[in-house]
N, C-alpha and C positions, 0 to 999 in steps of 0.2 A: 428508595430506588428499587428499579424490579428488578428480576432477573434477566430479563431483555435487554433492560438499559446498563446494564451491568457488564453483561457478556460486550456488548458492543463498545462500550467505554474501553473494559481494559483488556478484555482480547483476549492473546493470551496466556496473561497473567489469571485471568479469570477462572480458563481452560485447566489452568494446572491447581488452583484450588478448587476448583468443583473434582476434581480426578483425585486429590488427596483425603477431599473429605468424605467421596465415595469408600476410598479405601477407609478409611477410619470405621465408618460404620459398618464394614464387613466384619471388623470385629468382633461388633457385638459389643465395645465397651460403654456400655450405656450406663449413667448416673446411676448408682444404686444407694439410696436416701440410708435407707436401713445401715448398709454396711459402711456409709460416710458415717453414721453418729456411732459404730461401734467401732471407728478408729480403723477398721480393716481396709479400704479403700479411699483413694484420695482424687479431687477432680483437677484435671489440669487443666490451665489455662495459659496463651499465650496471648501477648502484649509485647508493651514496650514502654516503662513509665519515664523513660528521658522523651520520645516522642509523645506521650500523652495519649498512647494508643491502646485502648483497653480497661482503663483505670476508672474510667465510669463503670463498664462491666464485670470488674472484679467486684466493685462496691455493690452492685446488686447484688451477684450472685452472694455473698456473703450476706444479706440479707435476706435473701430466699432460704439457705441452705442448713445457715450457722443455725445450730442449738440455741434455745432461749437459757440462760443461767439458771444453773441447779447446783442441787447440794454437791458439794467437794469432799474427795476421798480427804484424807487428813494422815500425819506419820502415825500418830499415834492408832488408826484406825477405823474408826467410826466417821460419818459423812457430818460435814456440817453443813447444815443446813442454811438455806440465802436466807431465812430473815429469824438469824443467830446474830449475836450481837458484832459489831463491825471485824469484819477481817480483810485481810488483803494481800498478795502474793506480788513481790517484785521479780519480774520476766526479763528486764532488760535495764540495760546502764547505759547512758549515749552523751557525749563528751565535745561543745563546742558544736553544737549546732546553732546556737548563736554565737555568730562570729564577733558582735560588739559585747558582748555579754561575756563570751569563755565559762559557761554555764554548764554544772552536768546534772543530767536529767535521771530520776530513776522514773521506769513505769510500771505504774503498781497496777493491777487488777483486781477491784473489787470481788470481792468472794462471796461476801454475807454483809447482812444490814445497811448502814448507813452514813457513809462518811461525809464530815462535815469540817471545809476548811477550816484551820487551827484547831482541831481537836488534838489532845496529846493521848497517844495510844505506846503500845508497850513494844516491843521490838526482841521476838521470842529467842532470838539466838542469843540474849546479852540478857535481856532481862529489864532494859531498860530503858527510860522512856524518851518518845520521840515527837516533837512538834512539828505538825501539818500546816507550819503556816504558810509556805509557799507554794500553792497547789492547783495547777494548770490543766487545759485538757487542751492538747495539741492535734492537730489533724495540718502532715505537711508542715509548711513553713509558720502557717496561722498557730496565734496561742492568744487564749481568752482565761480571762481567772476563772477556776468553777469551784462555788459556795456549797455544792451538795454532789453524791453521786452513789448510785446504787450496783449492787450485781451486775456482772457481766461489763461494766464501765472501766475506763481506763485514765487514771488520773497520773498526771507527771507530777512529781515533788523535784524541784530544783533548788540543786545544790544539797542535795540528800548523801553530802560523801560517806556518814555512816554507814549506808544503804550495801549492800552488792546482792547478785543475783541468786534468787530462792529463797532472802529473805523473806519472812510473814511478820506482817505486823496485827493488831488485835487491840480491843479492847473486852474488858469482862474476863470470862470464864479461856483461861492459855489455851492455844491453838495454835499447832505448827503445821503446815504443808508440807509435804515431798518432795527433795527438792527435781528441780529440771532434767530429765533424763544427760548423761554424757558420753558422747563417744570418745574411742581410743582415738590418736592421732597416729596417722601413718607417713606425714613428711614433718623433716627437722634441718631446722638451718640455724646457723651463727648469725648473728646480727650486728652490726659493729661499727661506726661513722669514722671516718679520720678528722675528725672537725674538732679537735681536743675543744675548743671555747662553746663547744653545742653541747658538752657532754651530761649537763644536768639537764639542759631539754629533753636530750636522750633517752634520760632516765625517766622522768619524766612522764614520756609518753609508751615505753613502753610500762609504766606501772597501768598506766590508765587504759592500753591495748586490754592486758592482763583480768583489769577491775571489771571491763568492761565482755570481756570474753571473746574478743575475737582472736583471739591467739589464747595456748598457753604457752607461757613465760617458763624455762628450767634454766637451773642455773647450775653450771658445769665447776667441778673441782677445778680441773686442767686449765680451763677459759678465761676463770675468773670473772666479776661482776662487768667489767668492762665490754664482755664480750657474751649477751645472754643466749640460749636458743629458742628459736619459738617451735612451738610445736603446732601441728594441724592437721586436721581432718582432712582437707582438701586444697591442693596449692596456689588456689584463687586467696583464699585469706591470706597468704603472703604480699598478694598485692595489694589487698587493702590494707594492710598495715602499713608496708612502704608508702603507697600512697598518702596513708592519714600523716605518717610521721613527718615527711615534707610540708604536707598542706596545712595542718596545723601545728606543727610544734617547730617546723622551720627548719630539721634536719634532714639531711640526704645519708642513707646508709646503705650499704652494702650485705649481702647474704651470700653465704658459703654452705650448698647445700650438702647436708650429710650422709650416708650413705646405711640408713636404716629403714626399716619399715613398721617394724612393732614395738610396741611399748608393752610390756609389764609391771603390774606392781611387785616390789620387792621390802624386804627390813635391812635394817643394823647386818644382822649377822648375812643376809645375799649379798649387799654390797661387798662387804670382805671376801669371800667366795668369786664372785666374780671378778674381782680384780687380779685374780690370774686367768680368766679368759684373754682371749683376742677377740678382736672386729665386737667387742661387747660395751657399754659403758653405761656407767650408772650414773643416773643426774636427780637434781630437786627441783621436786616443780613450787614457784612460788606461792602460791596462790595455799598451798594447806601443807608444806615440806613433806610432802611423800615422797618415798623413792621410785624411782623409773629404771627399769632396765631396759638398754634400748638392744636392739638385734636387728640384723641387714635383713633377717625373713625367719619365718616360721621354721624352718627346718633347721636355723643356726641354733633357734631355742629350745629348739625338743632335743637335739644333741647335747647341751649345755647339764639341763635339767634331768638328760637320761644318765651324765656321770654324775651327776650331785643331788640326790631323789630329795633332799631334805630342804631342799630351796624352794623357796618362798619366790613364786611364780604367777600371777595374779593379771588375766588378761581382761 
């Protein structure tokens, strides 16, 4: 379609994207390849993948743009190289995407070599080994078995509950990854069903919120297990969680939002310490029992830690 047929189809609606995308390019913010592969700049794009609108275009662009697979930084150090003997990096956990199935999926990303369904590779944080026999490659709703897959590929293992995320798995010579960058969380809420006969669903599904990292999960002396908090980065993952917890585990809950903003790490000895503040509370976050200090904002914390110099303060 030209630009004629364009303007005169939708008027204008047309009018006010061509006047928008004028201004964009006053910008000046034009693609810079260079400083996309050095992680400095990122390209945005707008769609809409419920309408189907853009999602061919994304897939190009990702094909133009993305890097070809190369050697991976590693914890230990040194890069490994892609055609080192099979490695692999789990990025994600997703739970119940087939809905006759109740299936959860890890997706692993080939790093190095050669993987080959049912191979049994090692599983660096345990030590221990893991069979590949169930090993899919999904795109969307679609899922095909795949017998082989190299670098830069992404294979699902389902029903991989061993699995969580930043796991590396490997064969040969040990090889751990770093795990996933984490943000602090800045909203917290109570989470809690009055459906006493749903309460093992409840639990349930927040383990697998938790496992799967859309929330973190802490668990409050005061509250008790009945009553967890979820932590977040942003207050949209509160409703994807409520969401999921209805839609698949069949529970309706309620949230009581709390009245903090920062999270700190603390020990043994801040916890005690803290427990003669106010507006303060220290909680476990499930997922690795660390302590959290929580605080209503940065200035409650710097007063806190300006009487007590020897507290363990960790943002």
């Amino acid at each position: 379609m030209g630009t004629a047929e364009a303007a005169e189809r939708f008027g204008a609606e047309w009018d006010t994207a061509a006047e928008e995308l004028e201004l964009l390019a006053m910008t000046e913010a034009d693609h810079d390849q260079a400083a996309f592969l050095a992680a400095t700049s990122t390209p945005v794009l707008f769609g809409a993948a419920v309408a189907n609108l853009g999602v061919r275009q994304l897939l190009n662009i990702l094909v133009e743009l993305a890097p070809p697979p190369s050697a991976r930084p590693t914890a230990a150090g040194p890069d490994q190289p892609i055609d080192a003997p099979f490695s692999g990096f789990v990025f994600k956990i997703q739970a119940n995407m087939n809905k006759a199935h109740r299936d959860q999926v890890a997706f692993m990303r080939i790093c190095s070599g050669r993987f080959d369904r049912g191979m049994v590779v090692t599983h660096a944080g345990t030590g221990r080994p893991f069979t590949t026999k169930y090993a899919q490659q999904i795109f969307g709703q679609g899922r095909d078995t795949i017998d082989q897959a190299y670098p830069g590929d992404v294979v699902g293992l389902v029903n991989a509950t061993a699995l969580g995320i930043g796991d590396t798995l490997y064969t040969g010579t040990p090889v751990e990854y770093p795990p996933l960058p984490s943000f602090p969380p800045e909203h917290f809420a109570v989470v809690r069903t009055s459906d006493t006969g749903a309460f093992k669903r409840f639990r349930r599904g927040i383990d697998q919120l938790d496992a799967e990292g859309v929330v973190q999960v802490l668990r409050s002396e005061q509250r008790g297990d009945q009553s967890p908090v979820l932590a977040a980065v942003g207050p949209m993952q509160f409703e994807v969680a409520t969401y999921r917890l209805e839609a698949e585990f069949g529970v309706i809950v309620q949230l009581d939002h709390l009245p903090y903003e920062i999270a700190a790490r603390t020990d043994a000895a801040g916890q005690e310490i803290l427990r003669t503040e106010s507006n303060v509370e220290v909680m476990t976050r499930v997922r690795d029992d660390a302590l959290l200090a929580l605080f209503p904002h940065r200035w409650r914390m710097r007063s806190v830690a300006g009487r007590h110099p020897d507290l363990r303060l960790d943002v």
